[in-house]
mmCIF file as gemmi writes it, N, C-alpha and C atoms, coordinates in Angstrom:
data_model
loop_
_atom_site.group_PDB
_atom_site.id
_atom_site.type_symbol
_atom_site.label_atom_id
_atom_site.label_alt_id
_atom_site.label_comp_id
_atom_site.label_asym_id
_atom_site.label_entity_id
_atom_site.label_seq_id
_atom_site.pdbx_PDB_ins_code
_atom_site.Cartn_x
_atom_site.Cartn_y
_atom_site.Cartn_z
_atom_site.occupancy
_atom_site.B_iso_or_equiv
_atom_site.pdbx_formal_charge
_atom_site.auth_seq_id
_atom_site.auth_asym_id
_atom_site.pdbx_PDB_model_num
ATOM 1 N N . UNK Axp A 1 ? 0.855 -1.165 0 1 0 ? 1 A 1
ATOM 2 C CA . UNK Axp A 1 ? 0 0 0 1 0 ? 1 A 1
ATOM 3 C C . UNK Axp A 1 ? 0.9 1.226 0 1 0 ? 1 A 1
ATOM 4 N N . UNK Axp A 2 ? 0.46 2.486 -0.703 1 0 ? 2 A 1
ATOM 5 C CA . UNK Axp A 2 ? 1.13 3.528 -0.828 1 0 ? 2 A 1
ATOM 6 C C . UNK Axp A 2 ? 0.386 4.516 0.188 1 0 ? 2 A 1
ATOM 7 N N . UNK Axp A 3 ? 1.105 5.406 0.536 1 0 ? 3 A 1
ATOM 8 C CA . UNK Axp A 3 ? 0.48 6.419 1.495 1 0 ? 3 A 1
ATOM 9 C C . UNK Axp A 3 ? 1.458 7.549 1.222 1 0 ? 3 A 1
ATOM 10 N N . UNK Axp A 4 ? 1.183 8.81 0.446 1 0 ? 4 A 1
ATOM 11 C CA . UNK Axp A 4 ? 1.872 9.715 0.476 1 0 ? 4 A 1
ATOM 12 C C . UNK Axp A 4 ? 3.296 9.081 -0.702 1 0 ? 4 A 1
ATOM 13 N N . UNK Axp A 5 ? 4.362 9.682 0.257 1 0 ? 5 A 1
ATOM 14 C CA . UNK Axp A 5 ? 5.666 9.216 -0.465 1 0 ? 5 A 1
ATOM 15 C C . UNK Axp A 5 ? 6.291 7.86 0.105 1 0 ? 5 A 1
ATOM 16 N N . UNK Axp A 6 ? 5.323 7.36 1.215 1 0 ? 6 A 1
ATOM 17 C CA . UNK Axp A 6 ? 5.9 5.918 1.749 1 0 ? 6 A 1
ATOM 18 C C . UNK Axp A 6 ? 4.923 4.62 0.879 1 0 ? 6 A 1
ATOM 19 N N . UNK Axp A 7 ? 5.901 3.763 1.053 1 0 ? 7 A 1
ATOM 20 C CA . UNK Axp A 7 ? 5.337 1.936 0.467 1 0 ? 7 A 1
ATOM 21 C C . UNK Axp A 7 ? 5.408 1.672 2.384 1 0 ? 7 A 1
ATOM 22 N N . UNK Axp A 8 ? 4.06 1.431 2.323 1 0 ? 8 A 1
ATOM 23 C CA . UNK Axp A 8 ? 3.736 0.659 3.845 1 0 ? 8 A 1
ATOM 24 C C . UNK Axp A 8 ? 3.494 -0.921 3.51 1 0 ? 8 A 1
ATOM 25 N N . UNK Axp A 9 ? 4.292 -2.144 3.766 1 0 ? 9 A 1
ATOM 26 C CA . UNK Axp A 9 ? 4.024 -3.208 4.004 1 0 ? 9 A 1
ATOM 27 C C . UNK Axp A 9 ? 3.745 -3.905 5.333 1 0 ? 9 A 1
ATOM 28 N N . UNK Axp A 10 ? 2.847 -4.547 5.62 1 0 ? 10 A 1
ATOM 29 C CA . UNK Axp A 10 ? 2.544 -4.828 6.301 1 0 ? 10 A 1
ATOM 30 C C . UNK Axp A 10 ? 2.062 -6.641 6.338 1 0 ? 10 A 1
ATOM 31 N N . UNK Axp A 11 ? 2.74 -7.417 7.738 1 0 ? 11 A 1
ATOM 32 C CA . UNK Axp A 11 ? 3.05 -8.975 7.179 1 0 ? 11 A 1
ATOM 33 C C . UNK Axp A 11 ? 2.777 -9.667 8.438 1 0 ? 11 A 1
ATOM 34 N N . UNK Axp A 12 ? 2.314 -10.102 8.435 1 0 ? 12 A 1
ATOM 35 C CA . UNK Axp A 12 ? 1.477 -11.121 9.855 1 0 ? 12 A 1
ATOM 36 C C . UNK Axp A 12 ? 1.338 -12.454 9.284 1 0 ? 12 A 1
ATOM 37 N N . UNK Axp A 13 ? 1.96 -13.661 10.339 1 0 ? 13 A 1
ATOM 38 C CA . UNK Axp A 13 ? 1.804 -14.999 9.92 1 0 ? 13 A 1
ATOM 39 C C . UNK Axp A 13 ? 0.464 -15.689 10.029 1 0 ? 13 A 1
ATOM 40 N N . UNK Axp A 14 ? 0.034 -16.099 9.074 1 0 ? 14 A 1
ATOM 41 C CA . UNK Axp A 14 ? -1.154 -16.536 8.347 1 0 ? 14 A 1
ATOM 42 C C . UNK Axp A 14 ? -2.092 -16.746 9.445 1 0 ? 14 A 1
ATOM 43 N N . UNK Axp A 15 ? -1.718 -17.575 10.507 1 0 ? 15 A 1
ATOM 44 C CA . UNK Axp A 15 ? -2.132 -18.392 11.514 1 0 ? 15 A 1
ATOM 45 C C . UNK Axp A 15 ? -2.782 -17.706 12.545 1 0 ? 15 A 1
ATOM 46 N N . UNK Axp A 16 ? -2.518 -16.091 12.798 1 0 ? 16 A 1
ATOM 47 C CA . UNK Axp A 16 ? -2.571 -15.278 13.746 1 0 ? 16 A 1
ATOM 48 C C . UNK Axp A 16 ? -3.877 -14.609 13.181 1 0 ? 16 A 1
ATOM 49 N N . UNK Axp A 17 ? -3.427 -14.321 11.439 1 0 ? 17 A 1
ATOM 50 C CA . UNK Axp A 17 ? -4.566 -13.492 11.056 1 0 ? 17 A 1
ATOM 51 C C . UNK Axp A 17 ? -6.096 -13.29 11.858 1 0 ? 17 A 1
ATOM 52 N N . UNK Axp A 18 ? -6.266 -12 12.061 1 0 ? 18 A 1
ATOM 53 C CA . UNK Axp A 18 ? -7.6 -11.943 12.454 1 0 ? 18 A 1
ATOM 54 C C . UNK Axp A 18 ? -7.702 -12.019 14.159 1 0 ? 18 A 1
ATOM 55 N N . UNK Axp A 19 ? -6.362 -12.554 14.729 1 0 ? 19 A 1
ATOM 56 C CA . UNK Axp A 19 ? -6.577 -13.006 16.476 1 0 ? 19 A 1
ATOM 57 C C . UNK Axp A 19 ? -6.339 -11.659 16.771 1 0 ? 19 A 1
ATOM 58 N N . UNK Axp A 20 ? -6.519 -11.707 18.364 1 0 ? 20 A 1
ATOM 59 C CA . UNK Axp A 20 ? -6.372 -10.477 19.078 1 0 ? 20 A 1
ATOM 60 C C . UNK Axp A 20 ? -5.194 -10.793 19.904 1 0 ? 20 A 1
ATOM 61 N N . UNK Axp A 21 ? -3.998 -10.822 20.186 1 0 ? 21 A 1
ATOM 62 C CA . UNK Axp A 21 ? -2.997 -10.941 21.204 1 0 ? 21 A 1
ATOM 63 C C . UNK Axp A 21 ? -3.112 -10.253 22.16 1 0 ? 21 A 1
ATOM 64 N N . UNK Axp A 22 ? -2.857 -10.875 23.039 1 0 ? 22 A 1
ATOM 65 C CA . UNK Axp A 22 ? -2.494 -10.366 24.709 1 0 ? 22 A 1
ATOM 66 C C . UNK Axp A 22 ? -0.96 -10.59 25.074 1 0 ? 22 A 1
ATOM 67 N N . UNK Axp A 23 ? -1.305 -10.008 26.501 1 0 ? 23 A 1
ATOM 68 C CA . UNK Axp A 23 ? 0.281 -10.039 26.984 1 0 ? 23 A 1
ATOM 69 C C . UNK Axp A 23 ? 0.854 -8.758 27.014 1 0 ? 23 A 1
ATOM 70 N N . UNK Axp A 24 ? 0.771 -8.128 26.654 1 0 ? 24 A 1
ATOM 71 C CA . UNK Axp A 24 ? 1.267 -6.542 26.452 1 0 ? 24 A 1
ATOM 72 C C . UNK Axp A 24 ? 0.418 -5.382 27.431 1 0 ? 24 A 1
ATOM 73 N N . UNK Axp A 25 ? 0.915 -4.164 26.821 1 0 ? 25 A 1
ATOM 74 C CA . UNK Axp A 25 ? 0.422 -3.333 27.41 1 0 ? 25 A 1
ATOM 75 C C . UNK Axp A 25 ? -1.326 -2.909 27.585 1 0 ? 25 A 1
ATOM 76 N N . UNK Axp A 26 ? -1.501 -3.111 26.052 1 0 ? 26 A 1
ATOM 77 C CA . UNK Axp A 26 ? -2.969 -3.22 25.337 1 0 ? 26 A 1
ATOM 78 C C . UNK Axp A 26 ? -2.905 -4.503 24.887 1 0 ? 26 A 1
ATOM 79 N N . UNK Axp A 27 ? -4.182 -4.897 24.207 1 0 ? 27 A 1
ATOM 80 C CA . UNK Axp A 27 ? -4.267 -6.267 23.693 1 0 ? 27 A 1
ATOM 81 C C . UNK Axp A 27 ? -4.146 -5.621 21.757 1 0 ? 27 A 1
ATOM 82 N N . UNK Axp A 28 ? -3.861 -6.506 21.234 1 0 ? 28 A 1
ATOM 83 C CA . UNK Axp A 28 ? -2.993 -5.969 19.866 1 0 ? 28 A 1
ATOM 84 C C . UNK Axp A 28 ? -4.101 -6.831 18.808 1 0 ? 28 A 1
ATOM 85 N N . UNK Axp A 29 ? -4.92 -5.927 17.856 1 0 ? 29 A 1
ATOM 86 C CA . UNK Axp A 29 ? -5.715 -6.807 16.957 1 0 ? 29 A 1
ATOM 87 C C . UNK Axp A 29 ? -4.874 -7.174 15.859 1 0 ? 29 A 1
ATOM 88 N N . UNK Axp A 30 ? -4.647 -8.218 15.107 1 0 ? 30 A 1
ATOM 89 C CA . UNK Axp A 30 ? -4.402 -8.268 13.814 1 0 ? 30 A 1
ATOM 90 C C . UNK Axp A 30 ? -5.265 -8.621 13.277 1 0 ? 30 A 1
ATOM 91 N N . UNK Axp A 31 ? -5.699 -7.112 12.326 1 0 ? 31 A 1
ATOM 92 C CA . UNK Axp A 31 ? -6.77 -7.027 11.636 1 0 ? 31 A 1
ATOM 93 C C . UNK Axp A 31 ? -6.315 -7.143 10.411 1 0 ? 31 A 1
ATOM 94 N N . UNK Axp A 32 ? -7.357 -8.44 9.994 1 0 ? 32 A 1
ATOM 95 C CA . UNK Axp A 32 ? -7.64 -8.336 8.42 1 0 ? 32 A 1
ATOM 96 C C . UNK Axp A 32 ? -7.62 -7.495 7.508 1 0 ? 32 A 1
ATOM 97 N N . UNK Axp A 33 ? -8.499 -6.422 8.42 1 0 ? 33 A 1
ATOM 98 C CA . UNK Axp A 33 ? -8.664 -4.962 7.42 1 0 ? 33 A 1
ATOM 99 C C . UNK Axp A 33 ? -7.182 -4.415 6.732 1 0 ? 33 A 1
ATOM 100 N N . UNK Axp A 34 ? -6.355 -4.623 7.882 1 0 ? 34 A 1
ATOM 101 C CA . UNK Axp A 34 ? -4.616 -3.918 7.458 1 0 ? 34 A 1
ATOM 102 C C . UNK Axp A 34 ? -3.991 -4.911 7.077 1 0 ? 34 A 1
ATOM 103 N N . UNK Axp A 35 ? -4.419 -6.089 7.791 1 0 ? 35 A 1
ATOM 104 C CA . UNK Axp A 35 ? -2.762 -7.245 7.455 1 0 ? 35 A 1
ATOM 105 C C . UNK Axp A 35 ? -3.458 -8.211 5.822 1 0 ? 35 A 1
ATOM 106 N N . UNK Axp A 36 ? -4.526 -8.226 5.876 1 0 ? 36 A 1
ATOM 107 C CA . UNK Axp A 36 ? -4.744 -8.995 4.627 1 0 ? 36 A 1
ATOM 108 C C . UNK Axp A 36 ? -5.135 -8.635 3.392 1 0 ? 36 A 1
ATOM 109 N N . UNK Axp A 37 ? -4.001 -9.617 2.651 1 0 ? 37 A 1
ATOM 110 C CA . UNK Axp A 37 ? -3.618 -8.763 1.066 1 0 ? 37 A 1
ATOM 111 C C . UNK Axp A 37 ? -3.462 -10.115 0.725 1 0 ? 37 A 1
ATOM 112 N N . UNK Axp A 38 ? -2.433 -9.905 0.034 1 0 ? 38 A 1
ATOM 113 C CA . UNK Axp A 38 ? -1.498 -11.252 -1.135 1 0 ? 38 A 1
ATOM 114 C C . UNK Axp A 38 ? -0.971 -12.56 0.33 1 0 ? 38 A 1
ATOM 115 N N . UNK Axp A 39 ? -1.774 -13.756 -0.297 1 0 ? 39 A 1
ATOM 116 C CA . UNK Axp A 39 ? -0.74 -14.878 1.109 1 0 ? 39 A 1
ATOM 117 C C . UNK Axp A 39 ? 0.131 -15.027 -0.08 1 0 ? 39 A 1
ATOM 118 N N . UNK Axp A 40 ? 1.295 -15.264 0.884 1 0 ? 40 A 1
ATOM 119 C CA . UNK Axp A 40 ? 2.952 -15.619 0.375 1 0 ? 40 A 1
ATOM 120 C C . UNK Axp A 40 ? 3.921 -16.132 0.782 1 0 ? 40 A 1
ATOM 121 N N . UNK Axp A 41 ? 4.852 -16.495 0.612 1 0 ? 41 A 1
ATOM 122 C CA . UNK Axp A 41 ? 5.603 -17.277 1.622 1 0 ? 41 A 1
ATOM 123 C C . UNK Axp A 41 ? 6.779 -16.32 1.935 1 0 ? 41 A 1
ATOM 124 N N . UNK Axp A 42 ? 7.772 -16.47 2.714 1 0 ? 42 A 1
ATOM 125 C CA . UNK Axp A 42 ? 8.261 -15.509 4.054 1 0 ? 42 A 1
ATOM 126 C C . UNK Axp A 42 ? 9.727 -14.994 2.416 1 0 ? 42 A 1
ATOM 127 N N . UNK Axp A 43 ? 10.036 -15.541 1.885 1 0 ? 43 A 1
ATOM 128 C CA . UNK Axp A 43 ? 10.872 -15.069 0.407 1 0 ? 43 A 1
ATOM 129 C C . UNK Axp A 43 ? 10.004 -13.632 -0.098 1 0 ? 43 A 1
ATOM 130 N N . UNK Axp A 44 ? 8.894 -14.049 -0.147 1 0 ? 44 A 1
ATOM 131 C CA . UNK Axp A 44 ? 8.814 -13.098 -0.943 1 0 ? 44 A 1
ATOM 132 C C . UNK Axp A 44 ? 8.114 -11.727 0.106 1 0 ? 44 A 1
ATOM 133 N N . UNK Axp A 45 ? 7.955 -12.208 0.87 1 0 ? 45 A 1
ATOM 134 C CA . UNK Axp A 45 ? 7.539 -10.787 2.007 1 0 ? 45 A 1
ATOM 135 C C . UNK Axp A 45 ? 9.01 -9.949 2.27 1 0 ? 45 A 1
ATOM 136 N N . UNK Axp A 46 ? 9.85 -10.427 2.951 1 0 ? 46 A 1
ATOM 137 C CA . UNK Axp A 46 ? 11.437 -10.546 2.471 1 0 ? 46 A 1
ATOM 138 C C . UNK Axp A 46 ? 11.366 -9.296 1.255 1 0 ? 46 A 1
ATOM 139 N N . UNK Axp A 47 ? 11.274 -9.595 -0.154 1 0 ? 47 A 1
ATOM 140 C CA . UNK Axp A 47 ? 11.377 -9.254 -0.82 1 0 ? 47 A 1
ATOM 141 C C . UNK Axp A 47 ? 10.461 -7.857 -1.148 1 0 ? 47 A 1
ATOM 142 N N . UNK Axp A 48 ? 9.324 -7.735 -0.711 1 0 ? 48 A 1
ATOM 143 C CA . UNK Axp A 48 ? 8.365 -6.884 -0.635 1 0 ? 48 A 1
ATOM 144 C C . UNK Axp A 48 ? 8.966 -5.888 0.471 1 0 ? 48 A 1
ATOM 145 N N . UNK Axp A 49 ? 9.228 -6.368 1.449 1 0 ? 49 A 1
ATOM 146 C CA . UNK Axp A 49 ? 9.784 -5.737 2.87 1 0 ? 49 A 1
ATOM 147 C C . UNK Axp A 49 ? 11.405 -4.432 2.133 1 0 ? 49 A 1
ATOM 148 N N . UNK Axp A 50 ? 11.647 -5.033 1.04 1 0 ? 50 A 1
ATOM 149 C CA . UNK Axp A 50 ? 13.29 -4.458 0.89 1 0 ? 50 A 1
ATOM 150 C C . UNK Axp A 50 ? 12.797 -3.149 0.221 1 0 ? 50 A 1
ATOM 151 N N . UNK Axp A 51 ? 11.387 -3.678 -0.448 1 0 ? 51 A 1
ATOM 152 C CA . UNK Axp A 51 ? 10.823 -1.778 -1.597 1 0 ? 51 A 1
ATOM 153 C C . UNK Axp A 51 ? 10.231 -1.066 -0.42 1 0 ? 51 A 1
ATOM 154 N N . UNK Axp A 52 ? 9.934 -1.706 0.612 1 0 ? 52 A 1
ATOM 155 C CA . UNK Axp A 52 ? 8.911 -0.395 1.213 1 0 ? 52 A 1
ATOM 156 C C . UNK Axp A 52 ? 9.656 0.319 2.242 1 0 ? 52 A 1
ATOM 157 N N . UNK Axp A 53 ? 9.016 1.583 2.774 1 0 ? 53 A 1
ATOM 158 C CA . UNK Axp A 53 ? 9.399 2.711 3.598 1 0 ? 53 A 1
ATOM 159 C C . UNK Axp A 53 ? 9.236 2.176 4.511 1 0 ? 53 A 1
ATOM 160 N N . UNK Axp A 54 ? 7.844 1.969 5.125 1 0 ? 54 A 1
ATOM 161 C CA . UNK Axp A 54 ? 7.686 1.488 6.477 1 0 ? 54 A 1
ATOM 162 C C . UNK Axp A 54 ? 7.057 -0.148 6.63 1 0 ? 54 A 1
ATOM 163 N N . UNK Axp A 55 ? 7.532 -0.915 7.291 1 0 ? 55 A 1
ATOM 164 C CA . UNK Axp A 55 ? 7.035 -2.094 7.293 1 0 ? 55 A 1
ATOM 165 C C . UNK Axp A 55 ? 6.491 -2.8 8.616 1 0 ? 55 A 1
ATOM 166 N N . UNK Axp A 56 ? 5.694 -2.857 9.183 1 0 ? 56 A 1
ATOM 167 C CA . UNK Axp A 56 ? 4.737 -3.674 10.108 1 0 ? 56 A 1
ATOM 168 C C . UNK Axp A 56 ? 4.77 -4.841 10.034 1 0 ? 56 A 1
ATOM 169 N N . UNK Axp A 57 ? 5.486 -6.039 11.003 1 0 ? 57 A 1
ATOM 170 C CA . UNK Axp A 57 ? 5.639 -7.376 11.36 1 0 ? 57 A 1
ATOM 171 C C . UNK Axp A 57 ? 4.738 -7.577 12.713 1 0 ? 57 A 1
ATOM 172 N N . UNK Axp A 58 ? 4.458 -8.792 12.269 1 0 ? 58 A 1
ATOM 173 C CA . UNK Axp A 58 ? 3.972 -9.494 13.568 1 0 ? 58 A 1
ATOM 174 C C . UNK Axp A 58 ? 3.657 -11.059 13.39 1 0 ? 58 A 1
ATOM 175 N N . UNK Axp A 59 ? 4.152 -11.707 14.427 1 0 ? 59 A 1
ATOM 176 C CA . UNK Axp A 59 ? 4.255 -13.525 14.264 1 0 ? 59 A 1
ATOM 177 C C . UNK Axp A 59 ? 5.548 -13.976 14.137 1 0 ? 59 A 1
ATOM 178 N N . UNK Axp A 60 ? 5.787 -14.694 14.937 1 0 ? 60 A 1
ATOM 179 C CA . UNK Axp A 60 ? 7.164 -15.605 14.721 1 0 ? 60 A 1
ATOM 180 C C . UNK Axp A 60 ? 8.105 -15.863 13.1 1 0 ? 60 A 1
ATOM 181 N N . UNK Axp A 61 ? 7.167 -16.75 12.577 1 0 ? 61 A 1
ATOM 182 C CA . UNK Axp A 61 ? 7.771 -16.53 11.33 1 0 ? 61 A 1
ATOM 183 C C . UNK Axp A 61 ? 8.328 -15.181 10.381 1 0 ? 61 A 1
ATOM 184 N N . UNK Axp A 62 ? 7.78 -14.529 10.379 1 0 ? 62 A 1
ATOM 185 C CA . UNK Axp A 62 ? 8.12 -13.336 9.709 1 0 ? 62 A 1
ATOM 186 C C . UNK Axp A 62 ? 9.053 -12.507 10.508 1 0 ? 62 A 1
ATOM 187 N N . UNK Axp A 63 ? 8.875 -12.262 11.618 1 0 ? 63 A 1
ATOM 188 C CA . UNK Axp A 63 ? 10.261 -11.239 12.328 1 0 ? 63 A 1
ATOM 189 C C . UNK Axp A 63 ? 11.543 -12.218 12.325 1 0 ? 63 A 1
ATOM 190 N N . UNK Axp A 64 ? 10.963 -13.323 12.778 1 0 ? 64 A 1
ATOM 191 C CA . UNK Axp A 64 ? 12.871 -14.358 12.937 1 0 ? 64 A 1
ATOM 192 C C . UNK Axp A 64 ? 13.237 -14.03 11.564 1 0 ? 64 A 1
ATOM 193 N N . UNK Axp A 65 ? 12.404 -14.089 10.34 1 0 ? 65 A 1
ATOM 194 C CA . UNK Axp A 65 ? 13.118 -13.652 8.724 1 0 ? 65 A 1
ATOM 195 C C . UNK Axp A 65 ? 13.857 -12.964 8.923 1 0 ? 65 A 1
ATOM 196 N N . UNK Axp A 66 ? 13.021 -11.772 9.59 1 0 ? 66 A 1
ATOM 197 C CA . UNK Axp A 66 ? 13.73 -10.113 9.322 1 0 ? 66 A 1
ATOM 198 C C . UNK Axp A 66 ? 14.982 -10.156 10 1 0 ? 66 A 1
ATOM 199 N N . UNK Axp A 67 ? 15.184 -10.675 11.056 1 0 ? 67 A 1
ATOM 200 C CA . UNK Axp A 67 ? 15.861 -10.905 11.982 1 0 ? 67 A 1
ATOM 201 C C . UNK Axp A 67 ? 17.209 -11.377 11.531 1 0 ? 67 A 1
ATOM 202 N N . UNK Axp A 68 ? 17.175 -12.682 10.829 1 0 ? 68 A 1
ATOM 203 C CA . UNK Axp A 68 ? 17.918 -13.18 10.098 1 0 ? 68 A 1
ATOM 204 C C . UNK Axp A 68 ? 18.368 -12.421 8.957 1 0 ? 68 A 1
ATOM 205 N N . UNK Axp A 69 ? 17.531 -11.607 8.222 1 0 ? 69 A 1
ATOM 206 C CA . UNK Axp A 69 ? 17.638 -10.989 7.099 1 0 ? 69 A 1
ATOM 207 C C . UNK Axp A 69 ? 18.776 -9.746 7.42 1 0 ? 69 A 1
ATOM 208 N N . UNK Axp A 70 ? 18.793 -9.144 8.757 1 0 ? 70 A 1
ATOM 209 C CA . UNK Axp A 70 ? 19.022 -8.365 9.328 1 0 ? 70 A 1
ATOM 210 C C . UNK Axp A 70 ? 18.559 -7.176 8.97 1 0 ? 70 A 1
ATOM 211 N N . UNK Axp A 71 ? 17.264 -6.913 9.226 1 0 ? 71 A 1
ATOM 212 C CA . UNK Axp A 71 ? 16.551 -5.982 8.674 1 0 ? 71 A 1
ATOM 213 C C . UNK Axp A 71 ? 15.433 -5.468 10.157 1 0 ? 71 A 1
ATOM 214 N N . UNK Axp A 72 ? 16.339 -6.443 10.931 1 0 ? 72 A 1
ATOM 215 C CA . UNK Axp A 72 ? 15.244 -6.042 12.632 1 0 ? 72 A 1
ATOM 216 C C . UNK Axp A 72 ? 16.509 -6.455 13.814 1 0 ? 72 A 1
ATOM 217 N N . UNK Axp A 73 ? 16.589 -5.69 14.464 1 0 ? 73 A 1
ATOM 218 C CA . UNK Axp A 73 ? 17.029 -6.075 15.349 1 0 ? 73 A 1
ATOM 219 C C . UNK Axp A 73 ? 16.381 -6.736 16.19 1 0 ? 73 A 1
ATOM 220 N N . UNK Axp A 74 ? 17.344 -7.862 16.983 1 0 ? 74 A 1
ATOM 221 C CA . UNK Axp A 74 ? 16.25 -8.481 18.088 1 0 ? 74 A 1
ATOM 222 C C . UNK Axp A 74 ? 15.958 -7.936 19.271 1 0 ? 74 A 1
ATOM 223 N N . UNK Axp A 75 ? 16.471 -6.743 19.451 1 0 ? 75 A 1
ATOM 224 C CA . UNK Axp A 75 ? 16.404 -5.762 20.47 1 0 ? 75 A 1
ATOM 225 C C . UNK Axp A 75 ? 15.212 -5.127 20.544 1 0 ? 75 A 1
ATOM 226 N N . UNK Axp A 76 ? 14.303 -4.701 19.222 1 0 ? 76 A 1
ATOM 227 C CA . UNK Axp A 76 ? 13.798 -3.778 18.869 1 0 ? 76 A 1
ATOM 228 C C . UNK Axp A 76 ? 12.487 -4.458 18.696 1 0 ? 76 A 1
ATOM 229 N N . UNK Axp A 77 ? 12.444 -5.827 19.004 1 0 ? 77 A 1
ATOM 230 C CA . UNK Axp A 77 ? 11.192 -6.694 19.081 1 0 ? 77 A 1
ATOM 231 C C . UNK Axp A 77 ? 10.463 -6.373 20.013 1 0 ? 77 A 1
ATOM 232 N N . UNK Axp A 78 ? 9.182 -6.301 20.342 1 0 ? 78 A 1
ATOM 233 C CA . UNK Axp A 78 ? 8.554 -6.028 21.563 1 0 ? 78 A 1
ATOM 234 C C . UNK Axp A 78 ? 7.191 -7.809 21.51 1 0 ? 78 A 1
ATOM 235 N N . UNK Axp A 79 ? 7.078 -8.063 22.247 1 0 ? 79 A 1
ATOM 236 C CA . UNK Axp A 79 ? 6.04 -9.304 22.487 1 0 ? 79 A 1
ATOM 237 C C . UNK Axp A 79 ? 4.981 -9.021 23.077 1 0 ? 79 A 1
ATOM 238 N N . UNK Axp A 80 ? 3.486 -9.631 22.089 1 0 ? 80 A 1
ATOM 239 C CA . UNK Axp A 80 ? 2.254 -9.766 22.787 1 0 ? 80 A 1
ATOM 240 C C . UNK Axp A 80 ? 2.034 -11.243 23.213 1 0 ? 80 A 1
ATOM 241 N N . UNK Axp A 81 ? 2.748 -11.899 24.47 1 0 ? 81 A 1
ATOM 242 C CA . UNK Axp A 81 ? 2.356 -12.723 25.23 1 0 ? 81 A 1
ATOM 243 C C . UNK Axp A 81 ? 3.61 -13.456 24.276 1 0 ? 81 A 1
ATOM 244 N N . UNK Axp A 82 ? 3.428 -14.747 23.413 1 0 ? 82 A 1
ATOM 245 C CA . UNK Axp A 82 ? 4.874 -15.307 22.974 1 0 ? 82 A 1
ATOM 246 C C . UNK Axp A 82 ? 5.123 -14.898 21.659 1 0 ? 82 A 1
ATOM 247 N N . UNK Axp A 83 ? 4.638 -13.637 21.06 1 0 ? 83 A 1
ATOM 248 C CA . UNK Axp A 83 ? 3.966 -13.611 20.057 1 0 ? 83 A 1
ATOM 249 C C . UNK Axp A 83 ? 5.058 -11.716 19.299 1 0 ? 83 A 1
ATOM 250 N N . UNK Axp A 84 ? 5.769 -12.148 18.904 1 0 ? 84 A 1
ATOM 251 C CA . UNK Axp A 84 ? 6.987 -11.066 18.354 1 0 ? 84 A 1
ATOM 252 C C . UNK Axp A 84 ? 6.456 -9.793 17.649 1 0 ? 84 A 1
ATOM 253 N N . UNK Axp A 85 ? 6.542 -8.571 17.682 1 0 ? 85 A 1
ATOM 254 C CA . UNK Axp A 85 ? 6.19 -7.61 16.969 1 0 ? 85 A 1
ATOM 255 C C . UNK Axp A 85 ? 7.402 -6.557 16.528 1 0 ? 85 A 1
ATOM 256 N N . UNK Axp A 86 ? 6.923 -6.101 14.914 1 0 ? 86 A 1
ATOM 257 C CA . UNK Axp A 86 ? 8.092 -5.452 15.274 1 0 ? 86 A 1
ATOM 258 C C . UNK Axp A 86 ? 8.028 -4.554 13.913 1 0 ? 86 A 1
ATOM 259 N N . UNK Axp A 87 ? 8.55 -3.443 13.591 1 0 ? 87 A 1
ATOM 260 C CA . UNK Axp A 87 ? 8.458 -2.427 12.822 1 0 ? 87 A 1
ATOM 261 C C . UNK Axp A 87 ? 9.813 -1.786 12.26 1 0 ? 87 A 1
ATOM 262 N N . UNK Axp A 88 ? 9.282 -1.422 10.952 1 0 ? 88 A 1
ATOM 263 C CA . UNK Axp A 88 ? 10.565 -0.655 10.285 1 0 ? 88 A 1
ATOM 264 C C . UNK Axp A 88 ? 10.044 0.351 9.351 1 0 ? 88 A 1
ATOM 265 N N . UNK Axp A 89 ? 11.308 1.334 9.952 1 0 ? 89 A 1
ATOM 266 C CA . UNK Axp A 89 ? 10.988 2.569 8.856 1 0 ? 89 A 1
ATOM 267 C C . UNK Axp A 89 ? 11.944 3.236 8.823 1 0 ? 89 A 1
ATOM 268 N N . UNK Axp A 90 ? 12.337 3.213 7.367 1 0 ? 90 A 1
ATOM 269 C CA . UNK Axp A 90 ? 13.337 3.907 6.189 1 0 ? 90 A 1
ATOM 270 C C . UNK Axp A 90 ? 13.404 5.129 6.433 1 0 ? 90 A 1
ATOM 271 N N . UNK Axp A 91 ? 14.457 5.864 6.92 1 0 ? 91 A 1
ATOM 272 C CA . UNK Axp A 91 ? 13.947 7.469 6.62 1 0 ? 91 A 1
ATOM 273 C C . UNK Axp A 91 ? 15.096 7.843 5.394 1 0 ? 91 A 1
């Protein structure tokens, strides 16, 4: 999705879609409305993740990518209950 002069991607593991997480400060929706688009496998989010400005993670699978990818620090992860979140933005 475009917004202005940013590419916002946004990537939540399949499995979560739609749950509400706890554990945190607030309880955290992953909403369909924002997280669901194209299903894909963690290559090509990866790959989607490298064009955009700002990018929105959430779910195990997808941050350990980034993680690995080194595109997140594991510092910079925050958790809803066992459940990884985590954000990037290009300036």
């Amino acid at each position: 999705m475009t917004h202005g002069k940013d590419r916002v991607v946004a990537v939540c593991d399949e499995e979560i879609l739609g749950e509400t997480l706890e554990g945190g400060k607030v309880p955290f929706k992953v909403s369909e409305g924002f997280y669901k688009g194209t299903l894909g496998d963690v290559d090509e989010a990866i790959a989607a993740m490298k064009q955009a400005t700002i990018c929105n993670l959430v779910g195990k699978k997808i941050v350990e990518a980034a993680i690995e990818c080194r595109m997140v620090h594991e510092r910079a992860v925050i958790y809803f209950g066992d459940i990884p979140h985590a954000q990037i933005v290009k300036l």
